[in-house]
N, C-alpha and C positions, 0 to 999 in steps of 0.2 A: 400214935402214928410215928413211923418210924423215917428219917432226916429224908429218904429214897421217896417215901411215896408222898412227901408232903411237898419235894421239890415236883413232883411228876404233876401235882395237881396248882401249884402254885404260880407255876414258870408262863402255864399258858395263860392264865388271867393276867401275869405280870403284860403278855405280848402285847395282849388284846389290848390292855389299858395304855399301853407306850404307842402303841398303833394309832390307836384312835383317836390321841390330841385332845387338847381343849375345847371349849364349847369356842364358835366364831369370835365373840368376843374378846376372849382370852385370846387368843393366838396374834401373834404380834402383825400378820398381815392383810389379819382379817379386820372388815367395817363394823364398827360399834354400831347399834341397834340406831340409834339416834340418828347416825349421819343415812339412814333411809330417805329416798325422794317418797312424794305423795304420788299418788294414781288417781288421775281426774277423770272424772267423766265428763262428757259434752251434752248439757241438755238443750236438745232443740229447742227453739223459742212455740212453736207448733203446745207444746205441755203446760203454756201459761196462758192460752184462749184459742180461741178459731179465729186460722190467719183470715182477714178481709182486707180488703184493699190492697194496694200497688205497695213494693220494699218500704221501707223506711230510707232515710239517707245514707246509713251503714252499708244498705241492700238488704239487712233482715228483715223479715214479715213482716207487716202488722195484723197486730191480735189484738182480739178484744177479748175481754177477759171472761169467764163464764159468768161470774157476778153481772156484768152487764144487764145480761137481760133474765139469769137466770137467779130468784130469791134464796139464800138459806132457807131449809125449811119449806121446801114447796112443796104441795101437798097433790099435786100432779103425778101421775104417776107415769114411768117410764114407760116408751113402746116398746112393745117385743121386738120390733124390727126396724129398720132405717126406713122401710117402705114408705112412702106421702106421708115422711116426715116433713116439715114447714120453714120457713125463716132460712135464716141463711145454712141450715144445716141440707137444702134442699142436694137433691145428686148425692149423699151418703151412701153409699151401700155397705153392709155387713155382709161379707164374707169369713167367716172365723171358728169355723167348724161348725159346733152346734149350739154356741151361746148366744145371748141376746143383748141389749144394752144391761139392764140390771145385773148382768151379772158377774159386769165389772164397773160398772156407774154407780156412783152412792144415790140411794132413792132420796135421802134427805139435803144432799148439797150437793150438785153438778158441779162443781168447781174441784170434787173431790175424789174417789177411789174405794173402793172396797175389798177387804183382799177376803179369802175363802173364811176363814176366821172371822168375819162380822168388823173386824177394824178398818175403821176412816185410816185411807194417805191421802197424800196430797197428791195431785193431777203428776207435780213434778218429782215423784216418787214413783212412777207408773212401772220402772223394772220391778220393783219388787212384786209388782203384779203380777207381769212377763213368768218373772222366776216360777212362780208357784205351778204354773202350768207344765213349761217347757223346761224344764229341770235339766234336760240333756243338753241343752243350747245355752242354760245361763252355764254351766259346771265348766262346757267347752268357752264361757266368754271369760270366766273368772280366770282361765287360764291362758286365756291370750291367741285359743284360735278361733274365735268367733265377736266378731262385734270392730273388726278393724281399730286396729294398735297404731299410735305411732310412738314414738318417744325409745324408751330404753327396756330391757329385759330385766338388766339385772339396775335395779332400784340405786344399788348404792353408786351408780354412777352417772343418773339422772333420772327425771321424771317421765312419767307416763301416761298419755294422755288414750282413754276411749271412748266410742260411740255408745250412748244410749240407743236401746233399741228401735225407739222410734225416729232415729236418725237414719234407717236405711228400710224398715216395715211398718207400713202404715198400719196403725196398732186396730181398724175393722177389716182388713183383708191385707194380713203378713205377707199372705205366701207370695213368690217371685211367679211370672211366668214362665214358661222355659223357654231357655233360649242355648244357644251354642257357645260354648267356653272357648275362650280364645287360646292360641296354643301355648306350650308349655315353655317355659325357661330352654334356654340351648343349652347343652350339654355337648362337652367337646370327645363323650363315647360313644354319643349316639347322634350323632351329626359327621357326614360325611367328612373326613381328616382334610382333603386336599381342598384349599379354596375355590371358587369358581371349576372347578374342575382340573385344576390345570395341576400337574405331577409332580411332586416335588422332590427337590434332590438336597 
C-alpha cells in the first residue's frame, strides 16, 4: 500500500479516535463510577400487612402482617375473586383486567408473591411483579418518567429517591379514574406578552 492511500485510510480513524475521548472515567472531568449516588425506592408500609386500625404515632398505618392470621403452607385455596370475601379483607374489590387472586398471590404463603415463572418474592418485592405485566410503564419508570422522582437526574451529583408502584395504584384496581388535568406550565410564547392587559412601552 502506497504512503497516499494509507494516509487516506488512516487520518480518519486517527479523527474518530482523537474525537471521541476517553471512557468517562479517564477524562479528567469526568465522575469516577464509584462517586455514583444510589436510587431508592419508597416502599409503602401497605406491602408489609393490611393497614387496620388508626396511624401509628409517626402517622404511618398500622398493619398487621399476613402471618397474622394467615399460616405458611395453607392448604386453603384462593378465591377467584374479592367477592364475600371475609375478615377484615371485607369491601376488597378486584378490578385488574382479567386475573384473579392466585394469579399473583402465592397459593402456599399469603405473606408472599408469585411471579409468572413459578418463583416465590416477597410481598415487599411486588414491582417485580408490576414489571412483568406492564413492561411499558416499568421501561418508562426505570427512566424517570413514570413512578414520580424526586432527588437528582444525573446520579453523580446526588441521590434519587422513587415511588413504588403501589404508592400511587392500588395493586387490585391500578387504573385512575378520569378526571381533568390541570393546566399546563406558563410559557411566556404562548401567554399573552402584556401583563394584566395593560400596553407596554
Amino acid at each position: 500500500m502506497n504512503a497516499r492511500r494509507c494516509s487516506l485510510v488512516l487520518l480518519p480513524l486517527l479523527l474518530v479516535l482523537a474525537c471521541r475521548g476517553g471512557e468517562p472515567e479517564a477524562r479528567p472531568d469526568g465522575e469516577p463510577a464509584a462517586a455514583r449516588h444510589a436510587t431508592t425506592i419508597t416502599t409503602p408500609r401497605v406491602l408489609e400487612g393490611l393497614p387496620v386500625g388508626p396511624p401509628d404515632v409517626t402517622g404511618r398505618p398500622t398493619v398487621a402482617p399476613c402471618g397474622t392470621c394467615h399460616e405458611a403452607g395453607e392448604a386453603r385455596a384462593l378465591p377467584a375473586d374479592a367477592a364475600g370475601i371475609g375478615g377484615p379483607h371485607v369491601g376488597l374489590e378486584l378490578h385488574h383486567g382479567a386475573i384473579e387472586c392466585a394469579s399473583c398471590h402465592a397459593a402456599d404463603d399469603r405473606s408472599a408473591l408469585h411471579l409468572a415463572s413459578g418463583a416465590t418474592i416477597p410481598m415487599t418485592d411486588a414491582l417485580r411483579l408490576c414489571a412483568q405485566c406492564h413492561g411499558p410503564q416499568y421501561r418508562d419508570y426505570r427512566h424517570g418518567a413514570h413512578g414520580g422522582m424526586r432527588g437528582y437526574w444525573d446520579l453523580s451529583r446526588g441521590p434519587r429517591e422513587r415511588n413504588h408502584c403501589v404508592a400511587c395504584h392500588d395493586p387490585h384496581a391500578p387504573a385512575f379514574g378520569q378526571f381533568e388535568p390541570v393546566s399546563g406550565p406558563r410559557d411566556r410564547f404562548t401567554v399573552d406578552a402584556e401583563p394584566h392587559g395593560a400596553p407596554h412601552e
